[in-house]
Each structure stands twice: as structure tokens, then as C-alpha cells.
BADO-231845 format. One record per residue (C-alpha): residue number from 1; residue in three letters; z, y, x. Coordinates in pm, whole numbers, plus 50000, padded with zeros to 5 digits. Each point is the difference from the previous one (the first is absolute). Layout:
BEGIN
+-----+---------+-------+-------+-------+
! num ! residuo !    zz !    yy !    xx !
+-----+---------+-------+-------+-------+
! NUM !     ALA !     Z !     Y !     X !
...
+-----+---------+-------+-------+-------+
This chain:
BEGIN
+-----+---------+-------+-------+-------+
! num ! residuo !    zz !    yy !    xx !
+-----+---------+-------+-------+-------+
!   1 !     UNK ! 50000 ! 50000 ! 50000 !
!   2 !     UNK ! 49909 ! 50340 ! 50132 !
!   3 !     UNK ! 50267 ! 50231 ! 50117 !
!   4 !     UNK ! 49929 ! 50273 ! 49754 !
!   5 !     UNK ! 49956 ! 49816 ! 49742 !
!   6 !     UNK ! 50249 ! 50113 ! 49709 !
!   7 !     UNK ! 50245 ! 49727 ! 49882 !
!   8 !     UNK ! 50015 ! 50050 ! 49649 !
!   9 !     UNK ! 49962 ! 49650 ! 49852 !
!  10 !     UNK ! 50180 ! 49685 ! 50117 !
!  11 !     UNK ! 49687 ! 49835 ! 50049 !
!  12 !     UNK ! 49986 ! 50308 ! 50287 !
!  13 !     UNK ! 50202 ! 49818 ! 50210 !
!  14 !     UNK ! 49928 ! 49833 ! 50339 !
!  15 !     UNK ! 49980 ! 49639 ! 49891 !
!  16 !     UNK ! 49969 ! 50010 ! 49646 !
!  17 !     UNK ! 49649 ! 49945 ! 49860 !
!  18 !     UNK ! 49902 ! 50037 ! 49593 !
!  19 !     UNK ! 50149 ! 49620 ! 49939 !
!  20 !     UNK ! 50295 ! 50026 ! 50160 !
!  21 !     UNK ! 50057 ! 50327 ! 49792 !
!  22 !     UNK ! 49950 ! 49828 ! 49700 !
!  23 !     UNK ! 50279 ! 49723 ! 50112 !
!  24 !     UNK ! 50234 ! 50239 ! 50068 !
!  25 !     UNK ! 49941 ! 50264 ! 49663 !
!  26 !     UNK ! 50057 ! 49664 ! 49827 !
!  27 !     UNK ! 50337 ! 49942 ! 50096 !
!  28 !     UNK ! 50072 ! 50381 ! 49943 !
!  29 !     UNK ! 49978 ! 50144 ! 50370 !
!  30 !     UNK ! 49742 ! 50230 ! 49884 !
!  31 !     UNK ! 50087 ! 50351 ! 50178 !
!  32 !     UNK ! 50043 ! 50098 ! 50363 !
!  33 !     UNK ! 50340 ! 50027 ! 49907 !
!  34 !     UNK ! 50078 ! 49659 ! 49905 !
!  35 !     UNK ! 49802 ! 49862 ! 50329 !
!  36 !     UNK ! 50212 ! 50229 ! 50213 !
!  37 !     UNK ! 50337 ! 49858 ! 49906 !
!  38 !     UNK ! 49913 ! 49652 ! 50065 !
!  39 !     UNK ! 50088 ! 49811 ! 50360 !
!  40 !     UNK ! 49730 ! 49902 ! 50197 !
!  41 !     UNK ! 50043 ! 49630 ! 49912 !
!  42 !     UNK ! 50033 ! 50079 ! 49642 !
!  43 !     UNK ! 49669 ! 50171 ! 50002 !
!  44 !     UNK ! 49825 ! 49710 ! 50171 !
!  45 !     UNK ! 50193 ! 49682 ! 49767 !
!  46 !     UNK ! 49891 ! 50202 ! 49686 !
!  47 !     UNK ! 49643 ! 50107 ! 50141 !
!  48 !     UNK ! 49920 ! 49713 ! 50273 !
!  49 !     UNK ! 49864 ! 50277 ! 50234 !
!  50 !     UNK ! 50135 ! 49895 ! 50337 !
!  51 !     UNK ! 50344 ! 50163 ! 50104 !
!  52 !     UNK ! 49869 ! 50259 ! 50292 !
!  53 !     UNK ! 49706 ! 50097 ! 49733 !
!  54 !     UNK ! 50291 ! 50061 ! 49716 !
!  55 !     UNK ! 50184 ! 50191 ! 50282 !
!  56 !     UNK ! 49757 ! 50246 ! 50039 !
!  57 !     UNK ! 49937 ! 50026 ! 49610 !
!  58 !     UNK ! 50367 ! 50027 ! 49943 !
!  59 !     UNK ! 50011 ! 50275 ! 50254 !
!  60 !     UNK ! 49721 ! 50200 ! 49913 !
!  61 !     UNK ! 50112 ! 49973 ! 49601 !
!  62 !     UNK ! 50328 ! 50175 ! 50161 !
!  63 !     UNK ! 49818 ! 50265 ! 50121 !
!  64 !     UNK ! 49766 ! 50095 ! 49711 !
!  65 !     UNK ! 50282 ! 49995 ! 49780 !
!  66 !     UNK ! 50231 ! 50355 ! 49902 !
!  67 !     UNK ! 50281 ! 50057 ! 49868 !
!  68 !     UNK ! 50013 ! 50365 ! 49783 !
!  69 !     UNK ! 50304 ! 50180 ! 50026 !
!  70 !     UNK ! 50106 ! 50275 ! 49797 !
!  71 !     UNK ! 50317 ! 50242 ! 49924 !
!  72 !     UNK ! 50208 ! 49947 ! 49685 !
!  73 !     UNK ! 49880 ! 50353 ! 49940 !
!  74 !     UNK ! 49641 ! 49930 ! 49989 !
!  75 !     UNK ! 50088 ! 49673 ! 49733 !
!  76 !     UNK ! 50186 ! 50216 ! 49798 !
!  77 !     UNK ! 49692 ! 50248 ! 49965 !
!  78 !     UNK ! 49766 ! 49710 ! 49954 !
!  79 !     UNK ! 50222 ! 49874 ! 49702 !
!  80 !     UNK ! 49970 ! 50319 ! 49808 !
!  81 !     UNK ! 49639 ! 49880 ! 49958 !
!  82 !     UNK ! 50094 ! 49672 ! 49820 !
!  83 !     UNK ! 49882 ! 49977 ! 49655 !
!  84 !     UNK ! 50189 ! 49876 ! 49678 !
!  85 !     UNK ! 49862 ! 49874 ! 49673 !
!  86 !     UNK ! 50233 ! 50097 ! 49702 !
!  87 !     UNK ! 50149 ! 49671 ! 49836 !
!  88 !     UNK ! 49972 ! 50189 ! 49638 !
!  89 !     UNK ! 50379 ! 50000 ! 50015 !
!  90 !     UNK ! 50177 ! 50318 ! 50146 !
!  91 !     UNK ! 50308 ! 49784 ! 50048 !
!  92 !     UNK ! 49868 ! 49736 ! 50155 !
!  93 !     UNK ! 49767 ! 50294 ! 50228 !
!  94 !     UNK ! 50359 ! 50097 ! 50107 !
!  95 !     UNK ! 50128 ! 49675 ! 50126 !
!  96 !     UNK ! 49746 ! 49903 ! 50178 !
!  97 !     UNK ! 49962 ! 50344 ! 50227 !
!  98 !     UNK ! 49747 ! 50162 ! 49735 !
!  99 !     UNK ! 49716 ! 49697 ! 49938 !
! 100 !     UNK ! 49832 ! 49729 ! 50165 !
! 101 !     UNK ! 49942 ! 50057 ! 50337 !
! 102 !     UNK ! 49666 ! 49974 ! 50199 !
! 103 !     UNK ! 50018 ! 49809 ! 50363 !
! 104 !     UNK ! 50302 ! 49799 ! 49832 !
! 105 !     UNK ! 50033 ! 49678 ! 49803 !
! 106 !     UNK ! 50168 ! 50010 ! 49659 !
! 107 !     UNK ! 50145 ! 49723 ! 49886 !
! 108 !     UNK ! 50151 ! 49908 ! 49615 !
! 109 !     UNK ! 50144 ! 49676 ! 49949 !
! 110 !     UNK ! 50150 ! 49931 ! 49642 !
! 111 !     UNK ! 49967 ! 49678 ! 49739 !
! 112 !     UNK ! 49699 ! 49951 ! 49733 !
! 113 !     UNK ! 49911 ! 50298 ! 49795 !
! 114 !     UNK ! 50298 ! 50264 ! 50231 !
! 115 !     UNK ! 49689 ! 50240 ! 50047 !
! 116 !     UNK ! 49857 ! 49910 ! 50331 !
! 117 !     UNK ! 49633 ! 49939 ! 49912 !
! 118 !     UNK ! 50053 ! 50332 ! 49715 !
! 119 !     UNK ! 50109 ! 50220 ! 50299 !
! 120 !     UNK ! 49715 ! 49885 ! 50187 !
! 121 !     UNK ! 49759 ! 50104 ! 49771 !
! 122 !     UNK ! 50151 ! 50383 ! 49949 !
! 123 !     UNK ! 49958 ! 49975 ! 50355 !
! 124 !     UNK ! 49633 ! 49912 ! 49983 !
! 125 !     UNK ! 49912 ! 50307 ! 49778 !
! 126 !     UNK ! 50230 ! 50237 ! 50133 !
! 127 !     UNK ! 49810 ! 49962 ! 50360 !
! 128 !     UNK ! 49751 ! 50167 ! 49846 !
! 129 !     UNK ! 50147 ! 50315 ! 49918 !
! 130 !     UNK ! 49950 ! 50283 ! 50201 !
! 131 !     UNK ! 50251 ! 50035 ! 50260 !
! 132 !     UNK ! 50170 ! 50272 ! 49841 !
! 133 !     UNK ! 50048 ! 49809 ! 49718 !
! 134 !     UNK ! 50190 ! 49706 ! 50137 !
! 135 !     UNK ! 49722 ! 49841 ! 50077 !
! 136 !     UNK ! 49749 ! 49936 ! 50358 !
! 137 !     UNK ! 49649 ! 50079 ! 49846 !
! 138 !     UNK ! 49926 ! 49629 ! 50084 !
! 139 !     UNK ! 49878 ! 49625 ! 49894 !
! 140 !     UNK ! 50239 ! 49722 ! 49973 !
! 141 !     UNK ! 49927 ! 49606 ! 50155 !
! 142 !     UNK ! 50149 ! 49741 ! 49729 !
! 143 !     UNK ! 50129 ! 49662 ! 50183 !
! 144 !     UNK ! 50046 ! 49804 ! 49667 !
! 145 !     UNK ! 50131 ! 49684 ! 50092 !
! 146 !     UNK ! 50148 ! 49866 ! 49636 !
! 147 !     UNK ! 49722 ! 50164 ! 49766 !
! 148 !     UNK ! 50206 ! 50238 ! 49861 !
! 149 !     UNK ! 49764 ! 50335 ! 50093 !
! 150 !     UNK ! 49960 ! 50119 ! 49628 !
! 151 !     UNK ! 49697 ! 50313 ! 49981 !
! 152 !     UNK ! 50071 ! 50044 ! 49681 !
! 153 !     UNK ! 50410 ! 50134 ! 50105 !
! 154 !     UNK ! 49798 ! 50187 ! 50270 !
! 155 !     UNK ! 49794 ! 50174 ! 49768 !
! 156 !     UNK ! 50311 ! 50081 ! 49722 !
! 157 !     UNK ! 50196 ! 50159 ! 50299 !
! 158 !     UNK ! 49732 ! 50153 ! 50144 !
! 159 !     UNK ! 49902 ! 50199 ! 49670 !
! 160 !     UNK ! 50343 ! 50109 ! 49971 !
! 161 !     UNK ! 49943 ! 50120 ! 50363 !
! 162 !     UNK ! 49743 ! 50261 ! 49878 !
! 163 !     UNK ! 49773 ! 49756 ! 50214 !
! 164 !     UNK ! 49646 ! 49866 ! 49924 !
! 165 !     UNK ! 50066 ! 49623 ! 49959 !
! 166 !     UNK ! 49637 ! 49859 ! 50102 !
! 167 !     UNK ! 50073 ! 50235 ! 50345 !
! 168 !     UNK ! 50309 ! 49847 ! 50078 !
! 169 !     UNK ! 49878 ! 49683 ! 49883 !
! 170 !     UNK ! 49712 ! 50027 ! 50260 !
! 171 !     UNK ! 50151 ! 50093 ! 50308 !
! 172 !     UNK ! 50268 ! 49733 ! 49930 !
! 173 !     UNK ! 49942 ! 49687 ! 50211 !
! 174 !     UNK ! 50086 ! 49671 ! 49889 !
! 175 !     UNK ! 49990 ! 49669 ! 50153 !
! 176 !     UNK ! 50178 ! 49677 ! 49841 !
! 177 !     UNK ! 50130 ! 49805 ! 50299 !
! 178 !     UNK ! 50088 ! 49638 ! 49875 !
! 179 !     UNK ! 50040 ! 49874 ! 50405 !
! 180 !     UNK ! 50219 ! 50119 ! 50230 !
! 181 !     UNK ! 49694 ! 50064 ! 50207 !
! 182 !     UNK ! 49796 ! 50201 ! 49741 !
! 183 !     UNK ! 50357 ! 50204 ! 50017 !
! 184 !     UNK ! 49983 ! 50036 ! 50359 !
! 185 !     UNK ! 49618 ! 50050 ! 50040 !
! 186 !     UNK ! 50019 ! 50303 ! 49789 !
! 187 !     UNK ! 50198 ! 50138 ! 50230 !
! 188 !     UNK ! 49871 ! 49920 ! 50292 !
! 189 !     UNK ! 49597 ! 50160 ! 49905 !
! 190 !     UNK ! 50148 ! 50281 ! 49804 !
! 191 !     UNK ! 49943 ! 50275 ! 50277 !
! 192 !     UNK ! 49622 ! 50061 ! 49829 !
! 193 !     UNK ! 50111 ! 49984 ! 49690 !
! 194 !     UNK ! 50270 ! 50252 ! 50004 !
! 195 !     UNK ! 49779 ! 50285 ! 50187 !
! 196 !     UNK ! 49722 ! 49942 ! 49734 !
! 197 !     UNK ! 50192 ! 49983 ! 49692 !
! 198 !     UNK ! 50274 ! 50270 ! 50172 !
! 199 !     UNK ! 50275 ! 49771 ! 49916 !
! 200 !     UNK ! 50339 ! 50123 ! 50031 !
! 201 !     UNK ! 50263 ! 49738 ! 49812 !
! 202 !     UNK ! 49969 ! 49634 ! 50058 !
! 203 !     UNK ! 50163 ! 49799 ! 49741 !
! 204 !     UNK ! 50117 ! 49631 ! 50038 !
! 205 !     UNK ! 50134 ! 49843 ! 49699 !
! 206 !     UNK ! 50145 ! 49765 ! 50090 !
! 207 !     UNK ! 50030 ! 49997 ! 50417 !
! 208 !     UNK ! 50226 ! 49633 ! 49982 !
! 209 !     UNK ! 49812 ! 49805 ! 49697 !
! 210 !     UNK ! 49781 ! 49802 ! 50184 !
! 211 !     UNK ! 50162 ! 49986 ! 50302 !
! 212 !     UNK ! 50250 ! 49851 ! 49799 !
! 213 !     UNK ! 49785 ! 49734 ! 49820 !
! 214 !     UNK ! 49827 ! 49862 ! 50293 !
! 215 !     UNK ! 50248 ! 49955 ! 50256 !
! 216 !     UNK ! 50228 ! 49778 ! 49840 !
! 217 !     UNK ! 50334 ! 49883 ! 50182 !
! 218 !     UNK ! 50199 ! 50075 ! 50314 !
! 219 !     UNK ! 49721 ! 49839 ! 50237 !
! 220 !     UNK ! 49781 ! 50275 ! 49861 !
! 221 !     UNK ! 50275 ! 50289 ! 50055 !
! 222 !     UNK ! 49909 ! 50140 ! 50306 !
! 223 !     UNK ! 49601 ! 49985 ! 49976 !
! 224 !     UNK ! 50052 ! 50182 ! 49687 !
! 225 !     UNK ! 50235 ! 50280 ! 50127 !
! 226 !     UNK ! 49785 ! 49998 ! 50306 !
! 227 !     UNK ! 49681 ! 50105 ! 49760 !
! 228 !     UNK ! 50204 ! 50231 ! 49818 !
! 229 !     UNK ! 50081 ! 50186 ! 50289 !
! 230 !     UNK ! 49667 ! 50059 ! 50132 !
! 231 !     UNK ! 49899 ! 50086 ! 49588 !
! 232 !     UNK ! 50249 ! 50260 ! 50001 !
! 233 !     UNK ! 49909 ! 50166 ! 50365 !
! 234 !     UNK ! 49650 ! 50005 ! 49879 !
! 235 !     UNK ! 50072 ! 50213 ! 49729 !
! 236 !     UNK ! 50221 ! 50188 ! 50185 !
! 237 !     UNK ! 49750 ! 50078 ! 50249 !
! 238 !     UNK ! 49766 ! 50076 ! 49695 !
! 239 !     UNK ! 50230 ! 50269 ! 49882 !
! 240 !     UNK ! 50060 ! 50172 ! 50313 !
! 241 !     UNK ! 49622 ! 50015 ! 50135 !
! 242 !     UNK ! 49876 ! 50141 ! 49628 !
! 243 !     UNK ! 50310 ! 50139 ! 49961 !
! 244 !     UNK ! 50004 ! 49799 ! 49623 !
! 245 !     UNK ! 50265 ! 49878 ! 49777 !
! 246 !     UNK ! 50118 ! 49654 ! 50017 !
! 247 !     UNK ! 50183 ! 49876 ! 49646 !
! 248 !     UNK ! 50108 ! 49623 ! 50007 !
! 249 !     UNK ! 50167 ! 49790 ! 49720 !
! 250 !     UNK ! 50242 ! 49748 ! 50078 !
! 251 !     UNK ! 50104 ! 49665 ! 49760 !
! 252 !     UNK ! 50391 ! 49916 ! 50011 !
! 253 !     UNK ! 50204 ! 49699 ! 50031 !
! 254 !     UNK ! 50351 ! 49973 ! 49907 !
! 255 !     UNK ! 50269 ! 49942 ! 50314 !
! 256 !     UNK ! 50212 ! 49675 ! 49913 !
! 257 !     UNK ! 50252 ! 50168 ! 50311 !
! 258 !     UNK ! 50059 ! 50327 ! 49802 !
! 259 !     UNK ! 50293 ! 49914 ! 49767 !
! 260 !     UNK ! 50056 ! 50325 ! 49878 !
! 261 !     UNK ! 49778 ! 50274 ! 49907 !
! 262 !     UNK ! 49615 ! 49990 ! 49980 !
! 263 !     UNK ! 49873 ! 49694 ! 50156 !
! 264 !     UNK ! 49626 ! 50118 ! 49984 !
! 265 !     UNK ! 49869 ! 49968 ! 50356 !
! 266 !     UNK ! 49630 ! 50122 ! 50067 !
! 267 !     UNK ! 49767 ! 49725 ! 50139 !
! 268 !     UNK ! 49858 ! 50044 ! 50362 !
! 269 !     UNK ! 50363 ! 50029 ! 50201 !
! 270 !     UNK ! 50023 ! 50220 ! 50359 !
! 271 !     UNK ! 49636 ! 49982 ! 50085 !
! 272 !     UNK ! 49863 ! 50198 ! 49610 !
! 273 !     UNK ! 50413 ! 50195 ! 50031 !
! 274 !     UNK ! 49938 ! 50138 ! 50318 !
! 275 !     UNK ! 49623 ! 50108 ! 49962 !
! 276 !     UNK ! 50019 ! 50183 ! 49699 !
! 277 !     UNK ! 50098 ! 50364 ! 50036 !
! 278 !     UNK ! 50149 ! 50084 ! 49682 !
! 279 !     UNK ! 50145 ! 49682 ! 49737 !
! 280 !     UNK ! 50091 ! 50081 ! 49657 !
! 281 !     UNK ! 50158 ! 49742 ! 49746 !
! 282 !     UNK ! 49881 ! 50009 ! 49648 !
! 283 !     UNK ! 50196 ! 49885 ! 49719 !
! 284 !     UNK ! 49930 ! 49969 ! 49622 !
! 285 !     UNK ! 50231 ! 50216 ! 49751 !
! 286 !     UNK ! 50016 ! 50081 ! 49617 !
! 287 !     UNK ! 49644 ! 50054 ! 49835 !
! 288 !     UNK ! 49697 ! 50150 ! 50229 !
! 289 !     UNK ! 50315 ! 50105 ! 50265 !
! 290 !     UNK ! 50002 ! 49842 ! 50387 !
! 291 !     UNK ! 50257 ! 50057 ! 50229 !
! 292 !     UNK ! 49878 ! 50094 ! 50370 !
! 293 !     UNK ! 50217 ! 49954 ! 50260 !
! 294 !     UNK ! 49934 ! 50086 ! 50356 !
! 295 !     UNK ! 50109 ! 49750 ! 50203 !
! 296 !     UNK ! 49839 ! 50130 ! 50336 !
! 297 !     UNK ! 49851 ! 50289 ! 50158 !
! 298 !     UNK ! 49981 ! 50166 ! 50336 !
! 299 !     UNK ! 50130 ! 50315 ! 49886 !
! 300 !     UNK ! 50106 ! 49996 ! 49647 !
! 301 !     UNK ! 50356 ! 49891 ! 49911 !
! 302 !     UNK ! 50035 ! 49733 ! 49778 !
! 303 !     UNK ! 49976 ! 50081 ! 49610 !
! 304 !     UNK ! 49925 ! 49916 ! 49642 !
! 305 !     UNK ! 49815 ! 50144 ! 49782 !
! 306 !     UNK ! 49821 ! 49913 ! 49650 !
! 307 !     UNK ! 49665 ! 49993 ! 49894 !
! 308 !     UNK ! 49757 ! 49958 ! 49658 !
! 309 !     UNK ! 49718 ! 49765 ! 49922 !
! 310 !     UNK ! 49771 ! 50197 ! 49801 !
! 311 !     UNK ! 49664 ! 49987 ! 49817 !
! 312 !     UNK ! 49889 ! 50264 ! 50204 !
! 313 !     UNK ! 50129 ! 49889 ! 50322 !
! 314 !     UNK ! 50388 ! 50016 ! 50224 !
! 315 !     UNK ! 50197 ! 50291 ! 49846 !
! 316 !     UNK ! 50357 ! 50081 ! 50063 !
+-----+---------+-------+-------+-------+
């Protein structure tokens, strides 16, 4: 490889021809980043490139790889450009720091019919809104993984929106995942999709559903989590480079080691806990009422607050 020849691509690297590339995107060392992190001899057991070969591949990954540093000055000016899309609810806008953040991940997690999938869809519409209006002047990407995407509720709440329905309708992308990997393959070629169709909320209801119904048992525990992790840094990553939304719904379980109190424990343990920025617990009430707790956030204290289920969308 020439000297000044730019290292951009892991197939760049001394050594490292178009199949081995392939190999080693496969087992997810697919950035410079991930190359230059691995030993020598774990380069050339996963690759079988010869050691002094993965040396030098290892070495010059190091070197074409940077760290950005930056001032907790300069992140606090480049968070008073985050967006928020208005829940409908002015309490719930409160709790949760003043809407649904972009370059986070949201995350409800309640029983059947607590208002996840009914929050999710105010959400859908109100991304259209003009900013000033609670909204981010954007398209939505629908992950609908139990069939429960209903246009016509999009339509009833977008009317009440002072919205055109068949607009909203249109730049609202849908895909019905029934396989894990249809889930995850969304994902993973989204990048065109979301600079064509200007896409600023991604919606996955539900993130654990079929995660849940094809790995079965503790032998399939940590293949699962170990998918669910990379899922969730995916859209993470999608969020931050398009500077999007990220709204996930979560099915529960109940805790047999919780004696007292609520023993409803969302599905997806440390790895889905950890990854999602903001986690709020939904809970049915009297009538069209749901109770939202926030049960985690980076800089919101912990709360409760109570919301409607409405013809015409999330209401106080």
C-alpha cells in the first residue's frame, strides 16, 4: 500500500484485502476503531492474516484513528441545539425535561393497553409540527414489530393537530418486521432513507418482542442480549449522526423476587437499562387516565405525573 494513501476503510489496511474485510465486518469489527483495540494475535486468529501482517494493520489502525476532545463548555452550547417533540401532554413535557429528546433513546415500558404504542403515535404526528410548535418539521420511521401501527389513529390525531392527514401519512415510514433480522436490517440501511425522507423520530414498537420469541431459554440469553446491544448502539448512533429522535417500547414481566410493591420488571435487563437515555413506566388508571412515572433520566429527578387517552390524541 502506498504511503500516502489515506486509511479511511479497514480494507485500507496493510494486509487486509476486500475478503478479509468482509470476514471481519461480519463478526462486527467493522471500523478502524474496533481493529485498533484488538492484540496482534487477536487480529490474526479472527482474520488468519499472519501475525507480523496483523501487526502492522493493528498499528497503522492506531494511527489513523482520533480521539475528539472537547470542553464541558462547548457540550453545554451544543445541547442548546437539541430538539424536543411535544408529547401532547404539558405534564408529562415537564417530567421528562420539556419533550422527547433528539440524539437520545426514549424508552416506555408498561403492560397491554398502559399507552405505549398511543404515545408513540402522538409522537409520530407531533414530529411534524414546526419546531416552534413542539414539533421538528420532520418524517417519522415506524419499526412495527407486533402489527399494531393503526393509520387510521394517525390520521384522527393528526386532524386534531391542525395537520393534513394524507401529508403525515406520506412522509411516515413503515416497515412490519416479523424477524429479528428484518428488525435489525432496518436499522442497519436506514442512513438513505432518513436523508431522503428527512426523518427525524424513529419508532420501535416493540424493541424486545421478537427478540423475545426467538431466543428461547437461558442457552439463548447471552446471544440475545449480545444482539440487543449492538440494536440499541445502532440506533443510538442513528440519533446522534441525524441528530433524530429515538422512541422505544418495552413489554414487562412480573419479578417473582419483589414481594412487596410493583413487581413489573421491563424485559431486556442491564444491556436495554443501561442504553436507553431516558425510561419511563406506564401504568393504566381510571377511564382514558395513565399514570407516567419516570423511572430514569440523566438529568431529571424522578417523578409522576398523569396523562389522558383521547380521541384526538395524549392530553393532560
Amino acid at each position: 500500500m502506498p504511503k500516502d494513501k489515506a486509511v479511511r476503510e479497514i480494507e485500507d489496511l496493510p494486509g487486509i484485502g476486500e475478503t478479509t474485510a468482509e470476514k471481519l465486518r461480519s463478526l462486527g469489527r467493522d471500523t478502524l476503531d474496533k481493529i485498533a483495540v484488538l492484540t496482534p494475535h487477536e487480529l490474526s486468529e479472527i482474520s488468519g492474516i499472519g501475525l507480523e501482517a496483523a501487526k502492522k494493520a493493528v498499528q497503522t489502525a492506531k494511527e489513523s484513528t482520533t480521539i475528539d476532545y472537547e470542553t464541558g463548555e462547548a457540550v453545554l452550547a451544543r445541547r442548546k441545539e437539541i430538539g424536543k417533540i411535544s408529547t401532547g401532554a404539558k405534564d408529562l413535557n415537564e417530567l421528562i425535561g420539556g419533550g422527547v429528546e433528539t440524539e437520545a433513546i426514549t424508552e416506555t415500558y408498561g403492560r397491554f393497553a398502559s399507552g405505549k404504542s398511543q404515545l408513540g403515535f402522538q409522537l409520530v404526528v407531533n414530529v411534524h409540527l414546526p419546531r416552534d410548535k413542539g414539533g421538528l418539521d420532520g418524517g417519522a420511521l415506524v419499526i412495527d414489530t407486533e402489527g399494531t401501527f393503526r393509520p387510521e389513529r394517525i390520521e384522527q390525531i393528526a386532524k386534531a393537530a391542525g395537520l393534513d392527514p394524507k401529508k403525515v401519512l406520506e412522509n411516515t415510514i413503515v416497515v412490519r418486521a416479523t424477524t429479528t433480522e428484518q428488525q435489525i436490517l432496518t436499522l442497519e440501511r436506514a442512513d438513505k432513507l432518513i436523508q431522503e425522507k428527512n426523518i427525524k423520530l424513529i419508532v420501535v414498537d416493540s424493541l424486545m418482542a421478537l427478540f423475545r420469541s426467538e431466543f428461547v431459554g437461558r442457552g439463548a440469553l447471552n446471544e440475545r442480549q449480545g444482539k440487543v446491544n449492538q440494536h440499541m448502539h445502532r440506533l443510538q448512533m442513528l440519533a446522534d449522526k441525524y441528530k433524530l429522535a429515538v422512541y422505544i417500547t418495552n413489554q414487562v414481566m412480573d419479578n417473582p423476587g419483589i414481594l412487596f410493591g410493583d413487581p413489573t420488571t421491563p424485559i431486556g435487563g442491564n444491556v436495554l437499562a443501561h442504553a436507553a437515555t431516558t425510561r419511563l413506566y406506564l401504568k393504566k388508571s381510571k377511564d382514558e387516565k395513565r399514570i407516567v412515572r419516570l423511572v430514569d433520566s440523566p438529568e431529571m429527578p424522578e417523578g409522576e405525573c398523569v396523562m389522558k387517552i383521547t380521541p384526538t390524541g395524549i392530553k393532560d
